[in-house]
N, C-alpha and C positions, 0 to 999 in steps of 0.2 A: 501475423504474429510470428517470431521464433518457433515454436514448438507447442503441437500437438500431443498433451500425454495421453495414454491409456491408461481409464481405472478398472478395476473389476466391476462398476456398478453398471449394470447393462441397461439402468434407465438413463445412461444421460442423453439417451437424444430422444428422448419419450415428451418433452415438454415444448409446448407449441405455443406460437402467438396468441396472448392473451390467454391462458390456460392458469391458475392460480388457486391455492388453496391446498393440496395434496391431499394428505392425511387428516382422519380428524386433530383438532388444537389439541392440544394436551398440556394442563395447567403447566407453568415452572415461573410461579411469582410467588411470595409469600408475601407480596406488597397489594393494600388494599387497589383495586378498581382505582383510577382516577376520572375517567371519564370521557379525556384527552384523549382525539383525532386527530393521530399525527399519521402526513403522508410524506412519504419521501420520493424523492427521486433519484434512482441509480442501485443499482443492484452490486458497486463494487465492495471494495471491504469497507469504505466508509459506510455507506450507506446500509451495508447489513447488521455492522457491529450497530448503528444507530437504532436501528430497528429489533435487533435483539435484547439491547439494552431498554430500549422504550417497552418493549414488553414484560422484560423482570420488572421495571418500572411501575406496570399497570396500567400502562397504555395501550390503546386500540390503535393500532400501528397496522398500514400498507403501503408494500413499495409496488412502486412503475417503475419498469426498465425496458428502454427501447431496443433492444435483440430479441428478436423474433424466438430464439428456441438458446436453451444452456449448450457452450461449445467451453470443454477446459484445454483452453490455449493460454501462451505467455513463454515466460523463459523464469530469471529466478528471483525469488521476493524475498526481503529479509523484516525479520520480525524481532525487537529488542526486545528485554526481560520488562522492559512495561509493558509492552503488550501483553507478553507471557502472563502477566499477571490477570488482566483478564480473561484471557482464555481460559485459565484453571477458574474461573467464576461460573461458567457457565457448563454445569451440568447436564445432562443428557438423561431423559423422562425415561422410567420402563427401563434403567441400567439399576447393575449395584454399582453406585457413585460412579459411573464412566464421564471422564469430561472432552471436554472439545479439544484441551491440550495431547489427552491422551490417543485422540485420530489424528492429531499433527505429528506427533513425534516419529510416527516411524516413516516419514515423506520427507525428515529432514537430515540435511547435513550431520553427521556428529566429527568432531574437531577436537576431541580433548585429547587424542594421542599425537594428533599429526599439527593442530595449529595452524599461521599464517606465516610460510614462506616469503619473507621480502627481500624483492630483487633489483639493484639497479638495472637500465635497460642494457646496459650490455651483458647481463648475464650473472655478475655476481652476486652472490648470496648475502644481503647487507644483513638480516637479520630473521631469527624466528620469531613470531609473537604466541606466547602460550594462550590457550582458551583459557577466560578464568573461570574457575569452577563451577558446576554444574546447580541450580538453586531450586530445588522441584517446586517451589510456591512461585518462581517467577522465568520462565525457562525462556529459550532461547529459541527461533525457529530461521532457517534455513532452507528453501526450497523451491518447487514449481509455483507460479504464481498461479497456474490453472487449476490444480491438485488443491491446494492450501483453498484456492478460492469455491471448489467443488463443497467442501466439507463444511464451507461455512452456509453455503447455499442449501443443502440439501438439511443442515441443521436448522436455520431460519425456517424454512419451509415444508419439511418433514416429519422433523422433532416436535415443531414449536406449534406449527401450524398456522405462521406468518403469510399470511395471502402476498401474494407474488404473481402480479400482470406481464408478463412477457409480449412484446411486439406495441409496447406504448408507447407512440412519438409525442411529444411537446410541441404542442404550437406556440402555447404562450402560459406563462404566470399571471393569476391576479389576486387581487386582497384588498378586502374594505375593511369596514368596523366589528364586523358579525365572521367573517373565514377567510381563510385562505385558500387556494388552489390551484389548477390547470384545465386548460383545453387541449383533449390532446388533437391530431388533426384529420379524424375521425369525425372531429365535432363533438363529444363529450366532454359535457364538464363534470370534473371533480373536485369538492370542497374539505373542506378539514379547519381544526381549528389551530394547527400549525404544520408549516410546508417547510420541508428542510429539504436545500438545494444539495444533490451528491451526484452531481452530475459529470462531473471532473472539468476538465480545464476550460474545455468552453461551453462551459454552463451557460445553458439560457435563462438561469436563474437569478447570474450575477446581474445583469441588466436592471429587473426589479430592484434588487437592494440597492443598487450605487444609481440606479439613474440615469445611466448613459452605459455604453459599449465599450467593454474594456477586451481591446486584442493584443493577444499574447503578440511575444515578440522572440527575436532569437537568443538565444543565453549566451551565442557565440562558441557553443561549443555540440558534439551532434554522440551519439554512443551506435556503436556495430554491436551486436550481439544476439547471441545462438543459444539453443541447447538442444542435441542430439544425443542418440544412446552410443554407445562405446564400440564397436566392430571393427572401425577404420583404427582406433587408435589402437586396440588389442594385434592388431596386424602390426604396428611399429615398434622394435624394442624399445626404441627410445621415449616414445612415448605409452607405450603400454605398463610402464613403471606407477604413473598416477591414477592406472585403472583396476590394477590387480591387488594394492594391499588396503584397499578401503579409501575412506573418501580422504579426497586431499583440497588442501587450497593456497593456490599460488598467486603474487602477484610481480608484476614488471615498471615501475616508474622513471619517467624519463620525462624530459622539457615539454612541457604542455600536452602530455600524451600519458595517461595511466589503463595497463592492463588486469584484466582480475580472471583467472584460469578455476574454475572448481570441480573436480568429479563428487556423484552423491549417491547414496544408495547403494555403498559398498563399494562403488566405483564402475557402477554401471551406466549412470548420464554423465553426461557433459556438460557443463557451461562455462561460458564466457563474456566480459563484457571489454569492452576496450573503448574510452571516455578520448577525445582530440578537441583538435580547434577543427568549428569547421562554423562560415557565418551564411548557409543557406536561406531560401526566401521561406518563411511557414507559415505564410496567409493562407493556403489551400489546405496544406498537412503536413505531418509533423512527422508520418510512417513512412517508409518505403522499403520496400525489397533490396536486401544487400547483395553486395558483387564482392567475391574475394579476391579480385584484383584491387578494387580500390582500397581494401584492409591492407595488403600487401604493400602499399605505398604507404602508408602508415609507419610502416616498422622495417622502413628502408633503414641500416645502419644500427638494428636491433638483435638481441640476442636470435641467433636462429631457431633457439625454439620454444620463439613464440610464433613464429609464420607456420613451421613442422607442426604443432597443435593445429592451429585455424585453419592449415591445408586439409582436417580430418573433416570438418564440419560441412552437412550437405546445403549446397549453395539453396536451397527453398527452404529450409532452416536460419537464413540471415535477415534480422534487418536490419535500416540504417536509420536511427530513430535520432531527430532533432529536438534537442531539448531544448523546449520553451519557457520562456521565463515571465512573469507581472512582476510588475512592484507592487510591495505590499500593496493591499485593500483598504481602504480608510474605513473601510465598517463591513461586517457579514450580515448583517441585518435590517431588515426594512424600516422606512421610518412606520410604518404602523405595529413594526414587532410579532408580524404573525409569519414571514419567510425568512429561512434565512439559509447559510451556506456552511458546509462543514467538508474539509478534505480535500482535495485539489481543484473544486472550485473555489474555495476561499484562500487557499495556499499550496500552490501546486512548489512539490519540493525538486530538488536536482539528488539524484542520485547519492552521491559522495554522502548525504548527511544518512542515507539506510533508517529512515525515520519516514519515511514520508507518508505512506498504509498506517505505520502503526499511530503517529500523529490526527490520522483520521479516525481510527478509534477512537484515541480522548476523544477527539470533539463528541463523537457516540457516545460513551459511557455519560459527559457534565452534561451532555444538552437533556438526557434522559433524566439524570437526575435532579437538573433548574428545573424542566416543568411539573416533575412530583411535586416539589419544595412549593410551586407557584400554585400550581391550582388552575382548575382548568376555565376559570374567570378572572384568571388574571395569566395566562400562559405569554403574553408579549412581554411580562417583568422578568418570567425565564427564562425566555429566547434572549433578552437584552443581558443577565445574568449570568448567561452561557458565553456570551462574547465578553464579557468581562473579565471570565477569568481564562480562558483561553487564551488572549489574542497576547499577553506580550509575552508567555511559554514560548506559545510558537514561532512567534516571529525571531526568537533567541534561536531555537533549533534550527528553522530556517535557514540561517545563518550560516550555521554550520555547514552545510552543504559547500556554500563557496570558499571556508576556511580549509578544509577536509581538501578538496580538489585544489586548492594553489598550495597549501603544505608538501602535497605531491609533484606537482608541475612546476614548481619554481624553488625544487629542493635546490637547497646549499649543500653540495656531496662532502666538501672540507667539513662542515659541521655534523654531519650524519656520520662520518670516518669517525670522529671522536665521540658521538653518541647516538649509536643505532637508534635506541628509542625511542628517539623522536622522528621519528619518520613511521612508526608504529600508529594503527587503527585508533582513532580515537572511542576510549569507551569511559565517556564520561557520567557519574555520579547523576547530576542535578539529572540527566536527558532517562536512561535506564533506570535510577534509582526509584521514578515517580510513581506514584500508584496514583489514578486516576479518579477511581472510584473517592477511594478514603481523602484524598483532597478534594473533592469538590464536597463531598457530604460534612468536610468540616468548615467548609467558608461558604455555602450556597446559603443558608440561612441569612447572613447580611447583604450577600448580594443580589439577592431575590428583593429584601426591603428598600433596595437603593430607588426600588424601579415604583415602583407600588403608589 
C-alpha cells in the first residue's frame, strides 16, 4: 500500500488470527431483538458500516476477514456529506453524546479557507473552487484510508462489541432453504440466516449470486499514488509553500492525464494521486510497487511543479494501481435470497466519482434496514428489497466516475477560457444530498411486500 500511518493507539498490532470479540458488547440499539443472523464478509468500510448498521438494527451480526492481524495502511479516501450523515448516527457507548464523526474530524482535510486550486497542465491557474459550507448534521471527511478505517474498526469491535474473526480465508459460499454461509479453508463451516458478500472486487461471493465467474477487466486507465509526511518538501521553498500554511489542495488537468496534490493535518502529510492511460494485463493483480521514473514520463511536457512535488515522495511510499473495471451485475443477489453483495464486490467504483466507500455504506445502512422491515422468516424479501432500491442509485453514481474523468481528460480549453466552472468538482445534489437511512425507511415497507 502507499503509506503506513501512525496512531497513538498502541493496540493496533495486538490483534491476531482469529482473535474476535474484544470488549464486553455494550448495548447501542433502541431497536427491538430481531433474531436475524447475519454474517458478513470483509472487514472494509462496506462491510463495517453493514455490520454496524445491522446492529442498531437488532441484528446478531459477525464479520470474517481474511488478514491475519489489523495493519492501518492506504493513502487518501474521500467521504461525501451522505456519508457524513451517517456517521453523526452512530454514537459512541459510555460518552456524553461523542460520535464517530467527531473521531473523524480531526484526521481530516479542512478546505474552507484555501478550496480547490484548478490547473491546466501547463501551469496555469484556471480557476478556484470554493468549499461549500460546512453542514455539522451531514459533514465532510477527507483523509487517510488506514486512520478513518482504524476508527471504524476499533468502534465495530470495541465500542459495539461486534465479534470480528481475523485470519478467515473463504473456501467457498453456500445456501439452501434453511441458511446461508461459508467454509473457510480450515474446514469450518459457518451458517447464518443471511451472508452478505463485502469482499471487494474479486469476491468469491459474486460466483454464488450470478452463477458463473465474472473477471475484472482493465478500465484502460492505471493511478500512481502516495502519501508521505512533509520533510523533503519543507526543505524546498518552492514547495514548502503547500506545507506551512495549513492544508491545501491542488489539481493539474491535461489530455487523458489528471493530477490531484493534497497536504492534511495542517500540512504535515502529503498526498497525491495522478489518474493516465495505461491498458496493462490484471488477471494476476491490480497492485504494484511504483517507480518515480515511470510518473516522470507521465508529465513529460507538464508544468514543472508537478514532477518538483512527486520528486519529494519516498519511492516505497508509491504504488502503481490499475483500475479494474465490471460491467454492471445483473443481480447482487442469490436466486434463494439468503447471499448477497454490497460495495465493490457488487459495484466496484473508479476513483473520479469519490463515492465509492461511501456508496458501500448505503448499501450497509438499506440492507440493515430491509431485513428489520422483513423479519427474520422472511429475510430473502429483504435482501431482494435491498437490491431494489439500490441498484439503479447506484448504477447512476457509478457513472459518474467516467463522466468526472473525461470532463477532465478531454477538456475543451477554448470553452473552459470562457467558463472556468465547468471544469469544476462535480458536487452534485441527488449524489450528497441522499440520506440513506430516511430513504430506505420511507419506501422499505412496499418493497419488502413486493417479495413476500
Amino acid at each position: 500500500m502507499a503509506g503506513e500511518a501512525t496512531l497513538s493507539k498502541g493496540q493496533l498490532n495486538g490483534y491476531n488470527e482469529n482473535q474476535s470479540g474484544g470488549s464486553a458488547p455494550v448495548p447501542h440499539t433502541s431497536k427491538q431483538k430481531s433474531g436475524i443472523k447475519v454474517l458478513i464478509v470483509g472487514a472494509g468500510f462496506g462491510g463495517l458500516c453493514a455490520a454496524i448498521e445491522c446492529h442498531r438494527q437488532g441484528h446478531d451480526v459477525e464479520i470474517l476477514e481474511s488478514f491475519r492481524e489489523f495493519k492501518v495502511l492506504g493513502d487518501i479516501i474521500s467521504f461525501g456529506s451522505n456519508a457524513g450523515r451517517i456517521f453523526r448516527r452512530w454514537f459512541i457507548p459510555e460518552t456524553d453524546g461523542e460520535r464517530i464523526s467527531d473521531r473523524l474530524d480531526p484526521l481530516s482535510i479542512k478546505l474552507q479557507n484555501y478550496g480547490f486550486n484548478i490547473h491546466k497542465w501547463t501551469g496555469e491557474l484556471v480557476m478556484n473552487q470554493k468549499s461549500p459550507p460546512p453542514d455539522p448534521e451531514a459533514p465532510v471527511f477527507n483523509g487517510h484510508r488506514g486512520e478513518f478505517h482504524s476508527v471504524l474498526f476499533y468502534y465495530a469491535k470495541d465500542d459495539l462489541g461486534i465479534p470480528i474473526r481475523l485470519g478467515c480465508r473463504i473456501e467457498k459460499y453456500f445456501e439452501d432453504k434453511a441458511e446461508a454461509g461459508v467454509v473457510l479453508e480450515s474446514g469450518e463451516k459457518i451458517g447464518a440466516d443471511v451472508v452478505i458478500g463485502a469482499d471487494g472486487v474479486r469476491s468469491k461471493a459474486r460466483e454464488l449470486v450470478l452463477g458463473y465467474e465474472d473477471k475484472p477487466k482493465s478500465s484502460g486507465y492505471a493511478v500512481f499514488r502516495a502519501w508521505f509526511t512533509n520533510e523533503e518538501m519543507m526543505k524546498d521553498p518552492e514547495t514548502r509553500r503547500f506545507c506551512e500554511n495549513g492544508d491545501t489542495f491542488n489539481g493539474w488537468i491535461g489530455p487523458d492525464v489528471h493530477f490531484l496534490f493534497s497536504t492534511i493535518k495542517n500540512g504535515s502529510d502529503c498526498c497525491w494521486v495522478l489518474t493516465h492511460v495505461d491498458e496493462a494485463n490484471i488477471e494476476e493483480s491490480w497492485s504494484f510497487p511504483g517507480k518515480l521514473d515511470d510518473v516522470y514520463k507521465v508529465f513529460e511536457g507538464w508544468d514543472p511543479l508537478c514532477k518538483r512535488i512527486v520528486s519529494k515522495t519516498p519511492e516505497d511510499k508509491l504504488v502503481d494501481w490499475k483500475l479494474v473495471y465490471r460491467d454492471p451485475l445483473p443481480r447482487w443477489v442469490s436466486d434463494g435470497g439468503r447471499t448477497c453483495l454490497i460495495g465493490d464486490s457488487a459495484h466496484p467504483f473508479l476513483p473520479t466519482s469519490a463515492q465509492g466507500a461511501t456508496q458501500a455504506m448505503e448499501d450497509g445502512v438499506t440492507i440493515a434496514v430491509c431485513l428489520r422491515e422483513a423479519g427474520k422468516h422472511n429475510t430473502s424479501a429483504g435482501v431482494k428489497a435491498y437490491q431494489d432500491i439500490r441498484y439503479d442509485r447506484v448504477k447512476a453514481v457509478q457513472k459518474t466516475g467516467e463522466t468526472t474523468r473525461d470532463m477532465w481528460h478531454k477538456a475543451d480549453w477554448d470553452k473552459v477560457k470562457e467558463d472556468p466552472k465547468s471544469i469544476g468538482m462535480p458536487r452534485e445534489d441527488w449524489i450528497l444530498g441522499h440520506d440513506a437511512e430516511k430513504h430506505a425507511e420511507a419506501v422499505v415497507a412496499n418493497m419488502v411486500s413486493k417479495f413476500m
